[in-house]
C-alpha positions as CSV (number, residue, x, y, z in Angstrom):
1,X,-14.8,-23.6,-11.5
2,X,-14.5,-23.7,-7.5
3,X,-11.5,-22.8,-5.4
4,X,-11.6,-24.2,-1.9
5,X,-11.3,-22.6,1.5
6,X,-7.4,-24.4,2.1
7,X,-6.2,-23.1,-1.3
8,X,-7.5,-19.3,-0.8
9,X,-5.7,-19.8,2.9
10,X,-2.9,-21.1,1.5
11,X,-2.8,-17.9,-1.3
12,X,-3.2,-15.3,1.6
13,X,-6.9,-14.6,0.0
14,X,-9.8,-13.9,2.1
15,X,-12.8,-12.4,0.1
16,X,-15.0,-10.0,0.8
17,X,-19.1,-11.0,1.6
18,X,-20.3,-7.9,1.5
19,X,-21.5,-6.6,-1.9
20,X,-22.2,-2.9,0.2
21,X,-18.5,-2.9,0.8
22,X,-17.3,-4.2,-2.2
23,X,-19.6,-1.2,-4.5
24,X,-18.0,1.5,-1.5
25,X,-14.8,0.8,-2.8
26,X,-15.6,1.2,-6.2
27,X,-17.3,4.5,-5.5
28,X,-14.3,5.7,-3.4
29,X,-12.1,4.7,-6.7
30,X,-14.3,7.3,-8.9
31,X,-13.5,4.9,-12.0
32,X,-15.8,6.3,-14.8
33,X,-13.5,6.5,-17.9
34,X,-10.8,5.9,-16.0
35,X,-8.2,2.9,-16.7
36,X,-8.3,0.7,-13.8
37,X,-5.8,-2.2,-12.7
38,X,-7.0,-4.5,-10.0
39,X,-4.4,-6.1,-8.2
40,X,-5.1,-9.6,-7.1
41,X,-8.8,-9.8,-8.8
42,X,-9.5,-13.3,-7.2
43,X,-13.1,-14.8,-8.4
44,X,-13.6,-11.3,-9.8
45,X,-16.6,-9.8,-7.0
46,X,-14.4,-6.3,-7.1
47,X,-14.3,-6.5,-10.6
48,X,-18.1,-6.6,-10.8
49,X,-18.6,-3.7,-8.9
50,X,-15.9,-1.6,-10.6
51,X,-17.4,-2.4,-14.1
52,X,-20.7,-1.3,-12.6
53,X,-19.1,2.2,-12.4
54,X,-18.4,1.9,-16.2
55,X,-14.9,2.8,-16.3
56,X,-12.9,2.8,-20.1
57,X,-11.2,-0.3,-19.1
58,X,-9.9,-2.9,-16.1
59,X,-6.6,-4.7,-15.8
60,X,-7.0,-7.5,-13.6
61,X,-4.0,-8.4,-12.2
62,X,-4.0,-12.4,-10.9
63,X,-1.2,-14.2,-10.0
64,X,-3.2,-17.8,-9.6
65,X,-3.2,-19.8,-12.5
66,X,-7.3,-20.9,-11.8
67,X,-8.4,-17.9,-10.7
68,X,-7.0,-16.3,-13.6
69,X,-8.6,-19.1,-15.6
70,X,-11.8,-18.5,-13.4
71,X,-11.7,-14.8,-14.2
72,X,-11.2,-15.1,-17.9
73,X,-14.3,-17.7,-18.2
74,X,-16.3,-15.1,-16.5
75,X,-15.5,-12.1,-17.8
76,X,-15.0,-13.5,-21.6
77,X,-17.9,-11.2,-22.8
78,X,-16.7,-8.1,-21.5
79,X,-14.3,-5.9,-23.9
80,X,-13.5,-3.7,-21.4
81,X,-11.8,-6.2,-18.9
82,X,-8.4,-7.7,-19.5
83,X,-6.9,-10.5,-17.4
84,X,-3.4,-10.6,-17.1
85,X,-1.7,-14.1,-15.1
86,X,1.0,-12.5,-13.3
87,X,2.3,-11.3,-9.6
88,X,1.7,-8.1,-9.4
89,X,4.8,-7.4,-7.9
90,X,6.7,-8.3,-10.7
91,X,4.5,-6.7,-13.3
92,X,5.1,-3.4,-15.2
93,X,2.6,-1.3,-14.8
94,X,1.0,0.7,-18.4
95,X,1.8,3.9,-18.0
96,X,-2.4,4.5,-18.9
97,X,-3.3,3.2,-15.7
98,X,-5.5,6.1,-13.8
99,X,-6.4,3.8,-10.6
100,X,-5.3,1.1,-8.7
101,X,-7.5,-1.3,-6.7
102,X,-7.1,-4.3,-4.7
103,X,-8.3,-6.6,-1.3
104,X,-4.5,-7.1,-1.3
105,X,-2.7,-9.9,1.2
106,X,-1.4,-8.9,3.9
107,X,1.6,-10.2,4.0
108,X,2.8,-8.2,0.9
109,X,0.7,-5.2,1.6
110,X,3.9,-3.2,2.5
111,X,5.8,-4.4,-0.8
112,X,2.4,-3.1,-2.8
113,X,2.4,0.2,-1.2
114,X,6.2,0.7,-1.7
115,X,5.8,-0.3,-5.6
116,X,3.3,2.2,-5.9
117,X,4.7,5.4,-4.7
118,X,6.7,6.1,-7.9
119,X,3.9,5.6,-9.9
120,X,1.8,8.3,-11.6
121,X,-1.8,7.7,-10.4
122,X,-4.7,9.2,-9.4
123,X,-5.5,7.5,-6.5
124,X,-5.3,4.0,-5.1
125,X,-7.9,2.3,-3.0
126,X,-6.5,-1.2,-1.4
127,X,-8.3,-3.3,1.5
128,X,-5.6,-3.8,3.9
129,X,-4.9,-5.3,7.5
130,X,-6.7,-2.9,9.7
131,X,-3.2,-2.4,11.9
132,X,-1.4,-1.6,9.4
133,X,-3.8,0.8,8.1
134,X,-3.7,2.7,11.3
135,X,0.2,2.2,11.0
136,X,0.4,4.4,8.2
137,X,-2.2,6.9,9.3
138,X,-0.2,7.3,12.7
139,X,0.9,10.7,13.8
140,X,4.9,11.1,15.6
141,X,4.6,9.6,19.4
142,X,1.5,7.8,18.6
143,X,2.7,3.4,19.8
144,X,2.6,2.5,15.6
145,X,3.8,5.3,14.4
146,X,7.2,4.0,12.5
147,X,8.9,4.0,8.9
148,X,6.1,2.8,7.3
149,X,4.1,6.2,8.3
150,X,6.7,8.3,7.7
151,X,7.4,7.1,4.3
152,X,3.4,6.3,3.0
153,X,2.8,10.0,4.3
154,X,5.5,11.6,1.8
155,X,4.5,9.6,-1.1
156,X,0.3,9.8,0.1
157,X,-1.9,11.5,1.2
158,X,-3.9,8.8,3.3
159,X,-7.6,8.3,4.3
160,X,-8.9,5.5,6.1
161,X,-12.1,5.3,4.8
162,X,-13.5,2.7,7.3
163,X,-13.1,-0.6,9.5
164,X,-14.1,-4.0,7.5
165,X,-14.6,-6.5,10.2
166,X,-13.1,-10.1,10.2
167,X,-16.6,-11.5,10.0
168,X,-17.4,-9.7,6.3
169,X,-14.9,-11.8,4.6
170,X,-14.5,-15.6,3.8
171,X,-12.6,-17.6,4.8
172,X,-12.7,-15.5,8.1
173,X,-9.0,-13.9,8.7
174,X,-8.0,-13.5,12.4
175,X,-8.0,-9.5,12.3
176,X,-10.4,-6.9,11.3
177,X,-9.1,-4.9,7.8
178,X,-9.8,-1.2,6.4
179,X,-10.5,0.5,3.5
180,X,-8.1,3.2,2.4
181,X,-7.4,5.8,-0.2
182,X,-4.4,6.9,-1.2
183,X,-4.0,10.2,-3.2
184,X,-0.4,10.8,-4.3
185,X,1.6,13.5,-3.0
186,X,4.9,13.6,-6.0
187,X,6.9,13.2,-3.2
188,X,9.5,11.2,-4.8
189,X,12.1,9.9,-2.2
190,X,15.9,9.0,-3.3
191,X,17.2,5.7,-2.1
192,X,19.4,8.2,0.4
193,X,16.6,9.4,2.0
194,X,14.6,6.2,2.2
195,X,18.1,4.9,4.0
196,X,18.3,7.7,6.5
197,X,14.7,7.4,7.0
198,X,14.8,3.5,7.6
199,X,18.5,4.0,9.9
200,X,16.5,6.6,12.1
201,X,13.4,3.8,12.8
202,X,14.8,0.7,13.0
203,X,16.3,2.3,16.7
204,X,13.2,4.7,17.2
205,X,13.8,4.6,20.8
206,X,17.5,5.9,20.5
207,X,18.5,9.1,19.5
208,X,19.1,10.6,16.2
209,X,22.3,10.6,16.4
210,X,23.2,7.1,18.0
211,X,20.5,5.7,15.3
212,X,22.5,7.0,12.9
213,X,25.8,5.6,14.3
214,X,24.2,2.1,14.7
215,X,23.9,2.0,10.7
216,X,27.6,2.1,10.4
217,X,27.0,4.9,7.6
218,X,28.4,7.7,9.5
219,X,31.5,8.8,11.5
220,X,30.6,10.6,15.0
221,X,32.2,13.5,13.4
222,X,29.6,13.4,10.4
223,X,26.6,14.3,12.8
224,X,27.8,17.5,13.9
225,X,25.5,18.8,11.7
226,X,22.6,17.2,13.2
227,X,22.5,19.8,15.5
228,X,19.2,20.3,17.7
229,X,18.2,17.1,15.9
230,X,21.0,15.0,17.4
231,X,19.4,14.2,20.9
232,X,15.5,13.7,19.0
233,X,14.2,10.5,18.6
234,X,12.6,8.7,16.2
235,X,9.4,8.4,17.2
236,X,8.4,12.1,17.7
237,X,9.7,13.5,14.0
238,X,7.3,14.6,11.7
239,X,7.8,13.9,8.2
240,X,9.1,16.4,7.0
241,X,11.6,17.0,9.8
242,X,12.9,13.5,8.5
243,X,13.7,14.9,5.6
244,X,15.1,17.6,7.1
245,X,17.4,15.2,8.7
246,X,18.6,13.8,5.3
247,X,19.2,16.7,3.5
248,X,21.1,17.6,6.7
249,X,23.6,14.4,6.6
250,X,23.5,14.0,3.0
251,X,26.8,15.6,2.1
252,X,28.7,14.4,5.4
């Protein structure tokens, strides 16, 4: 079975050439006897080189009806490897699961890493857009440095392993992507926080305090308790003055 160039367009699926790359990011995961789900396995070239690192056992993860059908055809003689037709985003995740893998789209890459910040994991290692790798890597008053790094820096600690460029991958995408490894922090943010958080960087430019007011959560007379905070901005808070922040305003 063949799947053309238009349909993996039309998916959001560019795959990977490289077999180099594609064994890096199985080494990166460290899957020996670990239980490993692949998100988005595709014609299954990850999966090959994460059974070449013999790990107890890989969920593929495929939301495609024929490349799920692809994958099952091909991997029918391996015990190990189970293949599961389903969006990720909607699946429920066994709480066995040790490490999480994926060339994920990029158009849901922010929804994947969200979904996986509650979980209890080892690591992750996704292939992701390389600007919005270097969006969650960024440090405060860096130009991309935004919600998404403040809250992937909580829940992670983040890595970017290295560059993939667009010409690795077919059908060739229009940007260069990155490898990254995620390493969970058990930073666990309440919905409170992750409002405060996305209030304060939807206005990044503004101040704190005018941010805040912008939300239409708080009074003026709430934020008194900002204090030295109330004239910052945005963009040049570090994580964990964010927090700071929140636990400052939560009881307003």
């Amino acid at each position: 079975m063949t799947i053309s160039s238009e349909r993996r367009k039309s998916l959001g699926q560019c795959f990977l050439e490289d077999k180099n790359i594609l064994a890096l990011e199985a080494k990166l995961a460290n899957p020996k006897n670990k239980t490993i789900l692949e998100i988005g396995a595709g014609d299954g070239r990850l999966t090959e080189a994460i059974l070449a690192q013999k790990p107890k056992k890989i969920i593929a993860v495929e939301k495609d009806p024929k490349f799920a059908a692809m994958l099952k055809e091909k991997f029918a003689n391996e015990k190990i490897v189970e293949i599961i037709e389903w969006d990720f985003l909607e699946f429920e995740v066994p709480n066995d699961v040790d490490i999480i893998m994926g060339n994920i789209p990029y158009y849901i890459s922010s929804d994947i890493v969200f979904a996986l910040a509650p979980m209890k994991l080892e690591r992750a290692v996704l292939m992701v857009q390389k600007e919005f790798a270097q969006k969650m890597v960024a440090k405060p008053k860096d130009r991309n440095y935004g919600r998404l790094s403040v809250t992937s820096q909580l829940a992670f600690t983040i890595k970017l392993e290295r560059t993939v460029l667009r010409h690795l991958f077919k059908p060739m995408p229009k940007v260069d992507s990155a490898i990254i490894l995620l390493t969970p922090t058990g930073t666990k943010l309440t919905q409170f926080q992750e409002n405060v958080i996305r209030y304060m960087f939807q206005h990044k430019n503004k101040t704190v305090r005018n941010a805040l007011l912008d939300s239409k959560m708080f009074y003026k007379e709430d934020l008194v308790k900002l204090g030295h905070f109330a004239k910052r901005r945005a963009k040049t808070l570090s994580k964990e003055e964010c927090l700071e922040i929140a636990s400052l305003v939560l009881n307003v």
